[in-house]
C-alpha positions, -999 to +999 in steps of 0.1 A: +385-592+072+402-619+049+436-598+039+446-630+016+417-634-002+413-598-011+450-596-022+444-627-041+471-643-059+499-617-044+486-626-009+517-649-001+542-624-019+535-593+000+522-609+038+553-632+040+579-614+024+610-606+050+633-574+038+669-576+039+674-541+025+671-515+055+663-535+089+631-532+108+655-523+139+669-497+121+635-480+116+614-454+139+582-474+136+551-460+141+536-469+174+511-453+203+543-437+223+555-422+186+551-383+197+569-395+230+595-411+213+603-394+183+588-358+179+596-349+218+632-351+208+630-324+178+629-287+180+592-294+178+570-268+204+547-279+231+520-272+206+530-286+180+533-318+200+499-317+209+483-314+179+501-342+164+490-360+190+455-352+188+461-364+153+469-397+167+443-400+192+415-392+168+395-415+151+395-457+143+433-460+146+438-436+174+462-445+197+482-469+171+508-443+156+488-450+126+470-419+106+441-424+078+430-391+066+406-382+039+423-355+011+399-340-009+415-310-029+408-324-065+381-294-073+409-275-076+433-300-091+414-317-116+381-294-120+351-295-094+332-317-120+361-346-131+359-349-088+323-347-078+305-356-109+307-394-098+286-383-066+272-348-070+272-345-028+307-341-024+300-303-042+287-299-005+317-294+017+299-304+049+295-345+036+337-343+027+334-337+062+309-359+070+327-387+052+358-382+069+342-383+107+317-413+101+351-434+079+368-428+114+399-408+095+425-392+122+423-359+101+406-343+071+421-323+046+410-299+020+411-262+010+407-233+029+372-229+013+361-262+022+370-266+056+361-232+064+327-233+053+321-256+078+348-247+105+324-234+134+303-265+129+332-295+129+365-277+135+362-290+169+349-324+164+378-336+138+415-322+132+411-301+100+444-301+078+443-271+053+459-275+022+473-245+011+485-244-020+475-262-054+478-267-088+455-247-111+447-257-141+414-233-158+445-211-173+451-221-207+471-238-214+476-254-185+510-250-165+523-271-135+530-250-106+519-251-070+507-217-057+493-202-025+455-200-024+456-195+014+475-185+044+489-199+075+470-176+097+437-189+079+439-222+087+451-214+125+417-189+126+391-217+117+405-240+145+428-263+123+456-273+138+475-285+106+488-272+068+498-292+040+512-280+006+528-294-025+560-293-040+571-302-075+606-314-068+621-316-104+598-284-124+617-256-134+589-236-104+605-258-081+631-238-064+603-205-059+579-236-042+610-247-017+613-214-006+575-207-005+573-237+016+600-231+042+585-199+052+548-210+053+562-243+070+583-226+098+552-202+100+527-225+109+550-245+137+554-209+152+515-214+159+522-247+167+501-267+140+517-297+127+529-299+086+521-324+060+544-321+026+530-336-006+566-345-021+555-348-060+579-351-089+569-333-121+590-332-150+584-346-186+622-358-187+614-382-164+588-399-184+612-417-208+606-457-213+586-456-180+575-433-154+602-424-134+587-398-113+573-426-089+604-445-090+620-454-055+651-435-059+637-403-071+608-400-048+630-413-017+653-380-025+624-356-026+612-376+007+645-365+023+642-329+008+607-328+024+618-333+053+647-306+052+623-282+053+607-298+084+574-317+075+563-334+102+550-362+079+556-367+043+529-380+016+548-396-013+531-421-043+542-455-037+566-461-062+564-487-089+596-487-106+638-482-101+665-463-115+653-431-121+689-415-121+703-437-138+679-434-164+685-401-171+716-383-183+739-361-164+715-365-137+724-360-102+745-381-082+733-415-064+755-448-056+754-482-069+746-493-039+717-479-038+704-506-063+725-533-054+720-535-015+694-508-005+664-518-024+652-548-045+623-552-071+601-560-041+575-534-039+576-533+003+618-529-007+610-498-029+586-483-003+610-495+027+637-468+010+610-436+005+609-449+049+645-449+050+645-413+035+623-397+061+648-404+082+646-437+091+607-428+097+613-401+122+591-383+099+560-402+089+558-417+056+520-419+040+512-435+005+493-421-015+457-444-026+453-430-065+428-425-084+396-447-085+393-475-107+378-504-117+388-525-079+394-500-057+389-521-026+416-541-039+443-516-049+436-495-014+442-525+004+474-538-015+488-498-013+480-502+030+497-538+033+529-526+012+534-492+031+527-511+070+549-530+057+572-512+047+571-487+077+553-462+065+526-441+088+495-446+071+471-441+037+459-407+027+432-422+003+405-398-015+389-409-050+386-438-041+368-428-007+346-396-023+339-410-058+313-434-050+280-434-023+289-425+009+284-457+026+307-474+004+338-451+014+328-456+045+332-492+040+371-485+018+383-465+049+375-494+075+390-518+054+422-498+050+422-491+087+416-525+096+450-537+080+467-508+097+450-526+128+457-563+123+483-573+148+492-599+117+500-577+094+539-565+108+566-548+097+583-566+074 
């Protein structure tokens, strides 16, 4: 794989760029000993321990501390036909699981009808990560609120050994979703599966001259809230922009040297401090890949360099994998993989 040519002109800016913000030292960096290392040390069970390393071990990257993991959830979130209408044979659970076993993913994850459609069949042969909560929007008009579709025990009957959910940090639901989550989260560790948070920020406020709800300061606080309520790794959008607090009015609290020594305009900088809020990485950090577009290929692997780079854990990429023929995601997750595999690729 030729990283520089498919970055293009940004090839030299993002490969060779050193960070002076948070130091690599400082960081928990993914790595083949990381359940050893990190998780051992936590009020984490026996069980819990194992599945997260079976997570690990599973698929292209296992053994690297790396995760790629298919999401597909988006016939709930954005309507069954705005996901699967660009290739009708995703409406078939069984080739979302397909998809994820044959693009080597450490995990897939979907809703409880998905995976348990086909749970007797593949439960076994790839770690299934339930999500269990989304955002519906058939009501009219449409509100944005998480809320539970499944339960714990669900997940834990069909043989998966992990739960995801979102949270809105920011929407006025938000403090009924914290609590939600807490329980369902301390919940599934009592079973011993492992916990994936989706740490979104939805509010309109924070949409003023640009997008501040995937700005480094904002997300990197709901990063640290996710893992207050103990997710064992923590799915964030790479951010794209700064100064979300101070943007706004009577807003929080933060320090100025947050923006002075702690981050920079680099994007590996702005992803390097959603890292530094997981706790220095104890928790995992995975970007999110967006939605599918006109270069996909290109934009997946530019979203994989800047979070390895940054410390992150890993890509959780979907459209971009499920919205074209099969043996072209195939194709997208290797070549995401591959960067969290190239020795020449480091931490920056």
């Amino acid at each position: 794989m030729d990283i520089e040519k498919i970055l293009k002109e940004e090839a030299g800016f993002l490969l060779e760029h050193k960070c002076t913000t948070f130091p690599k030292e400082k960081l928990h960096i993914p790595g083949s000993d990381f359940v050893d290392r990190i998780f051992a040390l936590s009020d984490r069970s026996p069980r819990v321990l194992g599945n997260l390393q079976h997570i690990f071990n599973h698929g292209r990257l296992r053994g690297s501390g790396y995760v790629s993991i298919l999401p597909v959830d988006q016939g709930v979130e954005h309507s069954a036909g705005a996901s699967f209408a660009p290739n009708p044979d995703y409406f078939d659970p069984e080739n979302i699981v397909k998809l994820a076993m044959e693009g080597g993913c450490n995990a897939v994850a979907s809703t409880l009808g998905v995976l348990g459609s086909v749970s007797r069949k593949y439960a076994h042969k790839i770690p299934f990560l339930v999500k269990l909560n989304h955002n519906e929007l058939l009501s009219y008009p449409n509100t944005f609120d998480q809320v539970y579709f499944a339960q714990v025990e669900q997940a834990w009957n069909m043989g998966a050994i992990a739960v995801g959910a979102t949270i809105y940090f920011g929407s006025p639901q938000s403090d009924r979703q914290i609590q939600e989550t807490s329980k369902v989260f301390k919940r599934a560790h009592e079973l011993g599966m492992a916990t994936v948070l989706w740490c979104y920020l939805r509010n309109d406020a924070f949409k003023i001259e640009r997008d501040y709800s995937v700005s480094a300061d904002l997300t990197g606080q709901a990063n640290h809230l996710g893992v207050t309520l103990e997710a064992d790794i923590i799915k964030q959008k790479q951010p794209t922009n700064n100064g979300g607090y101070l943007a706004l009015d009577n807003f929080g609290k933060t320090s100025d040297l947050v923006y002075s020594k702690l981050t920079t305009d680099h994007p590996i900088d702005l992803t390097r401090y959603q890292v530094a809020n997981c706790y220095m990485g104890r928790a995992g950090l995975i970007n999110s890949g967006g939605a599918s577009g006109e270069d996909d290929f290109a934009a997946a692997a530019r979203t994989a360099v800047v979070n390895k780079r940054a410390g992150g854990m890993g890509l959780i990429s979907g459209r971009k994998a499920f919205q074209r023929h099969m043996k072209e995601g195939i194709e997208l997750l290797h070549m995401i993989q591959d960067i969290y595999l190239d020795k020449n690729i480091t931490i920056a």
